[in-house]
N, C-alpha and C positions, 0 to 999 in steps of 0.2 A: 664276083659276089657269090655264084652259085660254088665254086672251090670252097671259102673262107665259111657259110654255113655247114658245108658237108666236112670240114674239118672240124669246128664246131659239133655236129651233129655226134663224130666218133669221140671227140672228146668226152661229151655228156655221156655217151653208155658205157664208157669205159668204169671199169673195176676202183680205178686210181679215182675216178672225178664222183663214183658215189662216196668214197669211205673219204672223200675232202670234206663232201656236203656233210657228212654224219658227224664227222667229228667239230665241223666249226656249227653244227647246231649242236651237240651232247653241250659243247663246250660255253655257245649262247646261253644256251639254257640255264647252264651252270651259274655262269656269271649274271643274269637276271635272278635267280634265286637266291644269292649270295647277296644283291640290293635289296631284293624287295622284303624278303625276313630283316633285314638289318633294318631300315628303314621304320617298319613297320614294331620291330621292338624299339627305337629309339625315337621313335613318331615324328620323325623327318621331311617323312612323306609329303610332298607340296606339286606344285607346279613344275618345279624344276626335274621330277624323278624321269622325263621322257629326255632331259637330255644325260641326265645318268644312266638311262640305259642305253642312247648311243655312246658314250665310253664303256661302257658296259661289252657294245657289241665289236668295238672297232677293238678292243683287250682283248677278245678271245678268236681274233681272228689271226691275231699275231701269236697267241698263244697255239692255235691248231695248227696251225701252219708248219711253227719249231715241233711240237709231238710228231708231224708228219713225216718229217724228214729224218726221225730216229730212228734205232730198231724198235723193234714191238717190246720188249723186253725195256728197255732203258725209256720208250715211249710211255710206258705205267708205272716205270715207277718218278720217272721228273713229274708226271701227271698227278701222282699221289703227295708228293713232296711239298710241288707248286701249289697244290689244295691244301696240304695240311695245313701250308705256311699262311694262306689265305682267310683258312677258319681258324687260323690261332689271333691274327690280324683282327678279323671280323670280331672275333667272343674277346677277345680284350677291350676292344671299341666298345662293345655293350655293357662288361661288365664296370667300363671306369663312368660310363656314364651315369649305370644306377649307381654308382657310390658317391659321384660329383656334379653329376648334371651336366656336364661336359664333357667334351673328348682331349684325347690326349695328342700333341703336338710333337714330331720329333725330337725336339731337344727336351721332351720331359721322359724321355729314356733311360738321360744319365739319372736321372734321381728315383730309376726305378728300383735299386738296389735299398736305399734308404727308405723308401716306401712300402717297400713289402717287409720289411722289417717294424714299422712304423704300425703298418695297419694291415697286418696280417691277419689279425680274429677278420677286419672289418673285412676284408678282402675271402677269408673261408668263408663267413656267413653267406657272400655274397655269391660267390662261386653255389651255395648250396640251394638258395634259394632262386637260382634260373639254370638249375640244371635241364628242364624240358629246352631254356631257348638256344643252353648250347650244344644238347644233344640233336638240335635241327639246323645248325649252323654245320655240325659235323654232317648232314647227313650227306653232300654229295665226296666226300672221302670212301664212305662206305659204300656208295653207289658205282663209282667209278671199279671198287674192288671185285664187287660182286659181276660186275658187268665184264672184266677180266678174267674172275674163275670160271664165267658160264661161256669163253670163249664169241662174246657179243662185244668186246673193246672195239669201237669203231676203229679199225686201222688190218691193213690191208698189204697193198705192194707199198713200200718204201717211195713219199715224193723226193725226186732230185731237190738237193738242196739249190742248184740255180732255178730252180723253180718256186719254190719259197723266200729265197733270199732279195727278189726285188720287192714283190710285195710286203714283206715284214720291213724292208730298209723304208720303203716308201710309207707307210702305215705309222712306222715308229718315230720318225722323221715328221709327219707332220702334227702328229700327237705333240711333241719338244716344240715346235713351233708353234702350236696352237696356245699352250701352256705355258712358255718360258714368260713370255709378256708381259702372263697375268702374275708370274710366280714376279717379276721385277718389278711392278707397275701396279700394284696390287689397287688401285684407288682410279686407274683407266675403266673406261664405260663396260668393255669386256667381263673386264676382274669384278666391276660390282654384278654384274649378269651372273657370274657366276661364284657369287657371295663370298668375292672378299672383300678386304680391308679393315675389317670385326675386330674386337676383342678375341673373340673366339673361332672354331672351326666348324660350329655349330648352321651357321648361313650357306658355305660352301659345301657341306655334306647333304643339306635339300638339296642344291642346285645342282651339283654333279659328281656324286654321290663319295664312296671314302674311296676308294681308290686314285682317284682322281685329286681329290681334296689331297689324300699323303703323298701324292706324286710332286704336287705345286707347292704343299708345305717344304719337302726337301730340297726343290729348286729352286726355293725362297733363300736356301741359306749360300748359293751360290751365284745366283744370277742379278744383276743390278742393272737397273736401267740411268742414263747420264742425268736425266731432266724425270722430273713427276707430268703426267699429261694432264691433272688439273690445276696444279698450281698457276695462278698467273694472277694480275694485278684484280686487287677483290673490287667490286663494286655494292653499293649498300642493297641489302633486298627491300624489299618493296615496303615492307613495316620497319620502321625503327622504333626502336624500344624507347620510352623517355619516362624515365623515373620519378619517383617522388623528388621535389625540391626538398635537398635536404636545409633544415631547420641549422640557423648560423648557433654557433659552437657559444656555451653558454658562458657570461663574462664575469670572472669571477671579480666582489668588490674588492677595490685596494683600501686595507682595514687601519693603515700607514696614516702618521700626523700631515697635516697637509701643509707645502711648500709656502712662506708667506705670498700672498697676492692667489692662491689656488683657492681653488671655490670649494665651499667646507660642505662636508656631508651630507646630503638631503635639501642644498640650495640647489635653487633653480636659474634659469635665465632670467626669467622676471623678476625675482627677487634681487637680482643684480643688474638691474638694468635690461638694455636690446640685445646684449651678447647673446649669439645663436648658441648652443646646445654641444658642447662636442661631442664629435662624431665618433661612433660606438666604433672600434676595435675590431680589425678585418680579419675573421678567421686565416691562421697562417697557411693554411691547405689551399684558399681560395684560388683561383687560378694556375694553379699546379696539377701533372700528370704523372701517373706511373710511368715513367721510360726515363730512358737518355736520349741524350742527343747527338743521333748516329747520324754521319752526313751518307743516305745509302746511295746518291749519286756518285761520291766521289769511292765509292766499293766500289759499284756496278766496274767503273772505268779498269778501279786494279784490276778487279779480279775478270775482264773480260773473254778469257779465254777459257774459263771455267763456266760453262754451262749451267750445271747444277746450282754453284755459286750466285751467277747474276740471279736465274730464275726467284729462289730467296731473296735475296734484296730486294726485286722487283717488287715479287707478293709481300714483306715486309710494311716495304714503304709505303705503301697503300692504304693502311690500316695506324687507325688513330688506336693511339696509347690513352687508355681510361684516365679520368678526371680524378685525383686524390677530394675525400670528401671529409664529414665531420669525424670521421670514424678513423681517418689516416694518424697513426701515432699516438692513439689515447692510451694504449698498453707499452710505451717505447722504454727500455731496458728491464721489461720482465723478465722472468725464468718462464721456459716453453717446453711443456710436457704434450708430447702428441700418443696416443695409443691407436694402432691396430685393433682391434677387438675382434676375436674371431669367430664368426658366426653370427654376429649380432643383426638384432633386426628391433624396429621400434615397437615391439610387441612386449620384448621383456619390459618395458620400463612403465612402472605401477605404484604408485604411493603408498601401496602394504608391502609390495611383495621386496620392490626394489626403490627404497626410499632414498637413497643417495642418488641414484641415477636422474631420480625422478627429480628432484632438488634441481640437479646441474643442469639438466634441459630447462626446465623451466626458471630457474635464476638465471641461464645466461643465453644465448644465443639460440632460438628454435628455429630451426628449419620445417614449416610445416610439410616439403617439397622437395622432398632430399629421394635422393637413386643413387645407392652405389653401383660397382662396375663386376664384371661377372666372369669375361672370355679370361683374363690372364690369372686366374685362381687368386690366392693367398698373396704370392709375391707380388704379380700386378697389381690387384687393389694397393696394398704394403707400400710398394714406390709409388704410386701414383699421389697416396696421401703425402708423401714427404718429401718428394722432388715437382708436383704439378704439373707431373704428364702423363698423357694418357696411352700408354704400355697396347702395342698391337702384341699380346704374345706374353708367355711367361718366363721362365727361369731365364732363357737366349737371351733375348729382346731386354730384360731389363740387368741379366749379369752385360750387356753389350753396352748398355746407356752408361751403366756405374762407372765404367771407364773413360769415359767420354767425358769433357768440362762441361759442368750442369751451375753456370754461377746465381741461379734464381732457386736453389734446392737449399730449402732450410738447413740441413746443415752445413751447404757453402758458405751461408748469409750468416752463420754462427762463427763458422772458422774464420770468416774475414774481421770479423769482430773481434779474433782472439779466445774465442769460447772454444772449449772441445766437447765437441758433442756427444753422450754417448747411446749406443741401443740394448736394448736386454730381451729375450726371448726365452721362455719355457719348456723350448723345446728342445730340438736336435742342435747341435752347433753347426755342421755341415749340410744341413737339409738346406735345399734349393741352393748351396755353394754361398750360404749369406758368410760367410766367416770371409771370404773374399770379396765378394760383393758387396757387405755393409764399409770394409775398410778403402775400396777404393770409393764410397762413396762420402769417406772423410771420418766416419763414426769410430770410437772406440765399443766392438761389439761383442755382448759377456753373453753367457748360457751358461746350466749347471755344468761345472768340468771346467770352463772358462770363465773364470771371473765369478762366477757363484758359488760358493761355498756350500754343495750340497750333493749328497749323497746316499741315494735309496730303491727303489725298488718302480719300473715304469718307464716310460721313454720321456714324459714330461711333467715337467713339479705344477703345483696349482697358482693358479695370478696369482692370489694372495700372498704363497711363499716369494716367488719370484719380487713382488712388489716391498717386502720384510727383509730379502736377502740384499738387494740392491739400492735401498735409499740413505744408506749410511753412508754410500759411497758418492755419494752429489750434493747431499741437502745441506749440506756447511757450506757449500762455493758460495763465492758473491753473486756471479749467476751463472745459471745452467741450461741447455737444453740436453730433453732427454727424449728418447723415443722408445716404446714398448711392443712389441709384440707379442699380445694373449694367443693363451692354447686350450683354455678348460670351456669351450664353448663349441673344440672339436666334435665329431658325430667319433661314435657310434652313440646315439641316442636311445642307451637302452639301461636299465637298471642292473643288468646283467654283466655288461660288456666295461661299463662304463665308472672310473669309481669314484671321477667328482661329483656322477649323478647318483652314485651310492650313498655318499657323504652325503647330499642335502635332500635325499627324499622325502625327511620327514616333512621339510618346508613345503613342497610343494602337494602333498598329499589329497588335499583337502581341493585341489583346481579339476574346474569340472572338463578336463581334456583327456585324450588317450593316453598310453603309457606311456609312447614316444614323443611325446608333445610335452608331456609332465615333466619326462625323462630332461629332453633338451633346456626347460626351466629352471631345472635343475644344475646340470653344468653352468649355464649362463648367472645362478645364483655366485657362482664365486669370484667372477667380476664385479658382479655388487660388493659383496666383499673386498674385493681389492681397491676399488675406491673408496670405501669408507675409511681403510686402513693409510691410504695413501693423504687423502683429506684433511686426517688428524692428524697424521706428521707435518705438512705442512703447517697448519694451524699451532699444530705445540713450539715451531720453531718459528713461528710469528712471519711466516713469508707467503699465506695463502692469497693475503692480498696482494700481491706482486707475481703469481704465477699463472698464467694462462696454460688451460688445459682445452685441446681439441682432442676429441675421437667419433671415430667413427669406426663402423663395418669394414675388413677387407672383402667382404662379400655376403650373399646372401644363404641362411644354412641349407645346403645343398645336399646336407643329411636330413632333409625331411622333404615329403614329397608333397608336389604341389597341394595334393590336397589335406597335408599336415598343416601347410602353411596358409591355407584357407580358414583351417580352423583355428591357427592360432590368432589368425587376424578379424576371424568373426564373420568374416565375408567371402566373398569368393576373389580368387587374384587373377587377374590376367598375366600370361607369359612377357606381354609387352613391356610394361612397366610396373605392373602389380608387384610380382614378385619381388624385383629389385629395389619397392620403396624403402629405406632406411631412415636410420634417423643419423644427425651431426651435433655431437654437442662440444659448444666452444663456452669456457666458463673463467671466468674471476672471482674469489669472494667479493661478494660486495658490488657488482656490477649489474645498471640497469638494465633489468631483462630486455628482451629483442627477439622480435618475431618476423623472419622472413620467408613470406609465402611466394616467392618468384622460384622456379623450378632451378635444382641446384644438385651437385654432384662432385665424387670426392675429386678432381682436379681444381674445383674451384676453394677448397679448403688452403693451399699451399699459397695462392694470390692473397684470399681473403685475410691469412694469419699474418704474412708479412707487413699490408698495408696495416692490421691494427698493432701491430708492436715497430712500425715505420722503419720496414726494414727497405732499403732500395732495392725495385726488382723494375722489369720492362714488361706489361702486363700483353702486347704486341705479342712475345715470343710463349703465349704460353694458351695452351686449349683452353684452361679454364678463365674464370674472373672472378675478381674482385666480389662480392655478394653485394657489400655497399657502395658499387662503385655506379657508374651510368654506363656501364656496357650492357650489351642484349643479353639477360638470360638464355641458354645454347645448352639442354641437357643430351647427349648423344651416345646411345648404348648400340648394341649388335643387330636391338631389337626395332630400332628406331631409333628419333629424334623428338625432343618437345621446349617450346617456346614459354613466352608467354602468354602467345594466340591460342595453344592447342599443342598437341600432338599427333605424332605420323607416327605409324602400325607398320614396319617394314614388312611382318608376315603374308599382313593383307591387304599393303598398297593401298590405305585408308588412312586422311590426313582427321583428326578431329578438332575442331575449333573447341574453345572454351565455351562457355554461354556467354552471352552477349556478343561475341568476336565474332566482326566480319574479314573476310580473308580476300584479299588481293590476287586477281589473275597471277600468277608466277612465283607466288610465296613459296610454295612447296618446293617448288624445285631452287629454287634462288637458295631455301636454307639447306638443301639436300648438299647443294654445290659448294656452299661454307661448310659444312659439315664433311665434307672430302676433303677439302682444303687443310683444315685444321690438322687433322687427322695425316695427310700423306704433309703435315709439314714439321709434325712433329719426326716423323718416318726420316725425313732429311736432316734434321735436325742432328741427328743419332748418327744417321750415315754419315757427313760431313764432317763429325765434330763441326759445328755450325760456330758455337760461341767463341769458341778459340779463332778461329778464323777472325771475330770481329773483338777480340778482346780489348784491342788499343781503344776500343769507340766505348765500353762499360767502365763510365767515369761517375766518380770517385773508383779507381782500380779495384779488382776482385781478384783474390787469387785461388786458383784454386784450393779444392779441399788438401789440409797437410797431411791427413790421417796420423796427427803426432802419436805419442805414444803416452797409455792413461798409466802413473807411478803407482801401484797399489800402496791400501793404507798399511 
C-alpha cells in the first residue's frame, strides 16, 4: 500500500499529471459553457441541465485526453477546429430555433441547400439580430487562441498515447452503450429520462443537453432494436371514456303509393285494429366497427420467430376497434379536398375580417379542442393530416413511411376506389424531397414548373393563384380527391420582407396589434382568399354539395414569438398546450353544423374523414380516432398529454384535472403508458412495414397506392 501511494504521490507532482488536470478542466469549462449559453438562449434549461453537464464532463475528458497525446502544434490547432466546429454546431442550433421554434434534426441537413436559398433574407435578418449571442458562443475559440499566443495552452510533455488510449476506449465505449439503447428504443423508461420519443428534439436537449441529443439523433438512423420495451398486451386505464348515446339516424318518410293491404299514411294501429306498430328501421351502422377481421392468433403462430412481429399482434389484439356510429357514411361518394394551411392558428378566423373561413367553421364541424402537432415541422404536421400518423421526426421519418404500405392513408383508400388522387403546393417542388415522397405516397404531385402553368418572380405563388391555376384540372371528374399545401401564411412576418403581407396591408391596417402580428394577418388573408375562390368554383359547377373539405394547421406560426402569439389570442398561452391550440375545419355546403368539445388533434382528422365518407379503415392500427366515434379522446404532443379528465404538463410533471373531474389512483401513468404505446407502435409500424405483412387479413383487399400517372389537359 505504502509503494502504490508513493507512486501515486510522484505521479500527482509530476509536470505530465498537472498539464492533464489543466487541460481536462480549460476543456470542462469549455464544454459547461458551450451548455449553459446555449441553453439559456434557447431556454431549455430544466431539471435535466445537471445530467447534460455530466455528458458535458465525461466529452471533454475524451477530448483532453486526444489534445494530450499530440504535438503542441497540431494539439491547438485540432483544438481550434474541434471548437470552431462546435460553435458553428451550437450558433446554427440557436439561430434555427429563433426562426422555427425548434431544432434541427440530422436528416434536415439534406434540405439545407434548399433552405437557405428559400429563406435566406429570413435567415440574414436573423444572423443579424443575435449577433451578441453568437459572438459569445464564439467566445471559447478566441479564448483558447489567446491562451496559445500568450504561451499558457495548457499542454506540456506529450502523454503516451497508451496512456490515453484506455481511458478514451473505455469512456467512449460506454457513452455507445449508454446511448445506443435509447437511440433504438426510443419509447424505454431510460429514452423517456432523457426526453425521447417526441415529435421533436426540443425534450432531449433539456435533459441532456445537444450534443448528446445529435449523437442519439444520428444513432437513431442506424441502430434498431428487435422488440419496443413498452409494447405489450394494453389493459384499459382506470377511466373509460363513454360518450354521448348517439341519437338513431333519422328515418326518412317513404312518400311511395302504398302496397294494397299496407297501412296508408298517418294510420295508426288503433285505427286498424290490435296490430302493434312496426318497428322503426335499425340504423345500418348499429352493431358495426371500424376494423377487420384479422385472426391475430393465427399471425402470432406464422409469424412466431419474428419477435418484433408477434409483439404487434399481441399489442393489436388487445385493443377494440371503435364502434361505427350515426356519422359512419353520411358523406359516402363525396369529392375530398383536404388543405395543409400553413401557419394557421384559430385566431385568424373573424366574421369581418375572414368571412369564408368563418362560415366553414361554423357551418360545419367545430372543434372547440383542437391542438396541432409541432416537433416534425411542416412535413410532419402535412402527413400526419393525410396518412393518420403521428410522424416522430421530419423529412427521414416521413420520406421512410411514404415508402412503406400505408392502406388506411387517404389517398390509398382513394386509389383502391380507382380515384387518383392529386396534391398541389406553392412552393418549391423538391423542398423536403415531396416530388418523391408525395408520388410514392400514391398522389399525382404539381407545383409551379410542374403541372402549374406559372412563371414569375419569388420562390412561391400565393394560395389563391395556386388554387385558380390548378382546379381546372379536377373539377369536371366525376370524383376527386385533392390535397393542398399552403405557403402565403409563411413567416417572415414583416411588411418589408414579406409580399403577400405587402399585398394586403391595407386590410389589415386598422387591427389594434403590432406590426408583426398585423403583418402575419396579413399573409393569412390570402387563404381567405383562396377559399372563397375555391367555394365559388365549386358552387358554379354545382358539386359543393358533394364535396367535403377538411383543413387544418401543419403547425403553429412559429414566426411569431410566444408573446406575438399571446397577443394575437388576447390572453397569455402556455408552452404546454396553449400555443399549439388550432382550430379543424371539416365542411359540406349544406350540412348540420357540429360542435366537438372532446380534445382532438390532427391524427384524428384522417379516422374521422374516412368513417364519414365510409371509407374502410381499421381504427385499432392508428394513434388517432374517429371524433364521433366511442373511443377515449387521447391528445399527445412533445409537451404532454390531455384526456377528457384533464391534462398532464410534461415540463412540470403536473397532471391537471378538468373541473368537476375526479382522477383515479394510476390514471396518470395508465394514460402516460398508452401514450408510449401508441406512439412506439406507430414506430414499428414504419419499421416493419407492418400492413404488408398482414395484407391477406385487410378484407375487402387494398392494394397499394398505384401512383398512376395524371394525362395533362
Amino acid at each position: 500500500m505504502r509503494e502504490l501511494l508513493s507512486k501515486l504521490k510522484k505521479l500527482v507532482i509530476t509536470q505530465r499529471f498537472y498539464y492533464t488536470v489543466c487541460c481536462i478542466a480549460l476543456f470542462t469549462g469549455i464544454a459547461f459553457y458551450y451548455e449553459l449559453a446555449f441553453q439559456l438562449f434557447v431556454q431549455t434549461i430544466g431539471i435535466g441541465f445537471l445530467r447534460a453537464m455530466l455528458f458535458c464532463f465525461a466529452g471533454a475528458i475524451v477530448f483532453s485526453l486526444i489534445i494530450l497525446s499530440l504535438p503542441k502544434l497540431a494539439a491547438f490547432l485540432v483544438s481550434e477546429i474541434i471548437l470552431l466546429f462546435l460553435s458553428v454546431v451550437y450558433i446554427s442550433q440557436i439561430l434555427y430555433f429563433r426562426i422555427f421554434q425548434e431544432f434541427y434534426s440530422i436528416d434536415k441537413l439534406s434540405t439545407g441547400g434548399d433552405a437557405i436559398a428559400q429563406f435566406g433574407d429570413i435567415l440574414l435578418a436573423t444572423i443579424w439580430r443575435n449577433i451578441p449571442a453568437i459572438l459569445l458562443v464564439l467566445v471559447p475559440v478566441a479564448a483558447v487562441a489567446i491562451l496559445y499566443k500568450l504561451r499558457r495552452f495548457p499542454f506540456g510533455e506529450r502523454l503516451p498515447v497508451k496512456y490515453a488510449l484506455l481511458p478514451v476506449i473505455v469512456l467512449v465505449a460506454a457513452r455507445i452503450i449508454l446511448l445506443a439503447p435509447v437511440a433504438g428504443d426510443p419509447y424505454s423508461a431510460r429514452a423517456v429520462r432523457y426526453g425521447q420519443g417526441g415529435e421533436s428534439l426540443y425534450s432531449s436537449m433539456r435533459e441532456v443537453g445537444l450534443v448528446a441529443t445529435m449523437e442519439i439523433n444520428l444513432m437513431s438512423g442506424f441502430i434498431d432494436t428487435e422488440t419496443s420495451s413498452v409494447l405489450e398486451p394494453l389493459d384499459p386505464p382506470p377511466v373509460i371514456y363513454t360518450p354521448p348515446t348517439p341519437t338513431a339516424a333519422p328515418i326518412i318518410p317513404d312518400l311511395t303509393e302504398p302496397e294494397s293491404g299496407a297501412t296508408p299514411p298517418g294510420a295508426t294501429s288503433s285505427s286498424l285494429g290490435n296490430q302493434p306498430p312496426a318497428p322503426e328501421p335499425v340504423p345500418g351502422w348499429v352493431g358495426k366497427v371500424n376494423g377487420f377481421d384479422i385472426n391475430f392468433a393465427s399471425l402470432i403462430e406464422r409469424d412466431a420467430g419474428d419477435k418484433g412481429l408477434v409483439q404487434l399482434h399481441e399489442y393489436f389484439a388487445s385493443i377494440q376497434p371503435s364502434k361505427q356510429n350515426e356519422k359512419t357514411g353520411i358523406f359516402k361518394g363525396y369529392n375530398l379536398i383536404t388543405i395543409s394551411a400553413e401557419a394557421f392558428t384559430p385566431y385568424v378566423i373573424d366574421p369581418e375580417l375572414t368571412p369564408t373561413l368563418y362560415m366553414m367553421q361554423n357551418d360545419g364541424v367545430y372543434f372547440s379542442n383542437f391542438y396541432s402537432l409541432y416537433g416534425g415541422g411542416t412535413i410532419g404536421g402535412e402527413i400526419s393530416l393525410i396518412t393518420g400518423l403521428s410522424p416522430r421526426g421530419g423529412q427521414q421519418w416521413c420520406s421512410n413511411a411514404a415508402k412503406k404500405y400505408l392502406p388506411f392513408s387517404l389517398a390509398s383508400q382513394f386509389d383502391a376506389l380507382g380515384i387518383q388522387p392529386y396534391a398541389y403546393h406553392n412552393g418549391t417542388y423538391t423542398y423536403y424531397d415531396r416530388n418523391v415522397m408525395f408520388h410514392d405516397l400514391g398522389y399525382d404531385f404539381r407545383t409551379r414548373g410542374h403541372g402549374l402553368d406559372f412563371k414569375g418572380p419569388g420562390w412561391h405563388i400565393s394560395d389563391r393563384l395556386m388554387i385558380e391555376l390548378s382546379i381546372d384540372q379536377y373539377i369536371d371528374m366525376d370524383r376527386f380527391y385533392v390535397h393542398y399545401m399552403t405557403l402565403s401564411g409563411h413567416s417572415p412576418y414583416s411588411f418589408e420582407e414579406n409580399s403577400i403581407a405587402v399585398w394586403n396591408r391595407e386590410a389589415v391596417k386598422h387591427l389594434p396589434y403590432s406590426s408583426q402580428v398585423r403583418a402575419y394577418l396579413a399573409c393569412q388573408l390570402d387563404l381567405e382568399y383562396a377559399m372563397e375562390y375555391l367555394l365559388e368554383q365549386l358552387e358554379e359547377k354545382g358539386i359543393a354539395e358533394r364535396t367535403l373539405i377538411a383543413m387544418t394547421a401543419d403547425h403553429y406560426p412559429y414566426g411569431l414569438t410566444p408573446r406575438d402569439m399571446s397577443e394575437l389570442a388576447g390572453h397569455p398561452l402556455d408552452s404546454a398546450f396553449g400555443l399549439h391550440k388550432n382550430a379543424c375545419i371539416i365542411y359540406v355546403k349544406g350540412m348540420e353544423p357540429e360542435i366537438v368539445e372532446a380534445p382532438a388533434f390532427v391524427p384524428d382528422i384522417a379516422p374521422t374523414v374516412s368513417n364519414l365518407l365510409g371509407l374502410r379503415f381499421d381504427s385499432r392500427f392508428l394513434p388517432g380516432r374517429d371524433v364521433f366515434s366511442d373511443a377515449m379522446p387521447l391528445v399527445f404532443l412533445d409537451s404532454g398529454f390531455m384526456t377528457d379528465a384533464g391534462y398532464y404538463d410534461r415540463n412540470r410533471g403536473k397532471f391537471t384535472p378538468f373541473e368537476g373531474v375526479e382522477i383515479p389512483d394510476g390514471y396518470v401513468s395508465a394514460i402516460s403508458t398508452i401514450v408510449d404505446m401508441r406512439r412506439s407502435a406507430v414506430e414499428r409500424i414504419i419499421k416493419l412495414d407492418y400492413f404488408a405483412k398482414i395484407s391477406d387479413y385487410l378484407i375487402p383487399p387494398v392494394e397499394p397506392p398505384s401512383g398512376g400517372k395524371f394525362v395533362p389537359d
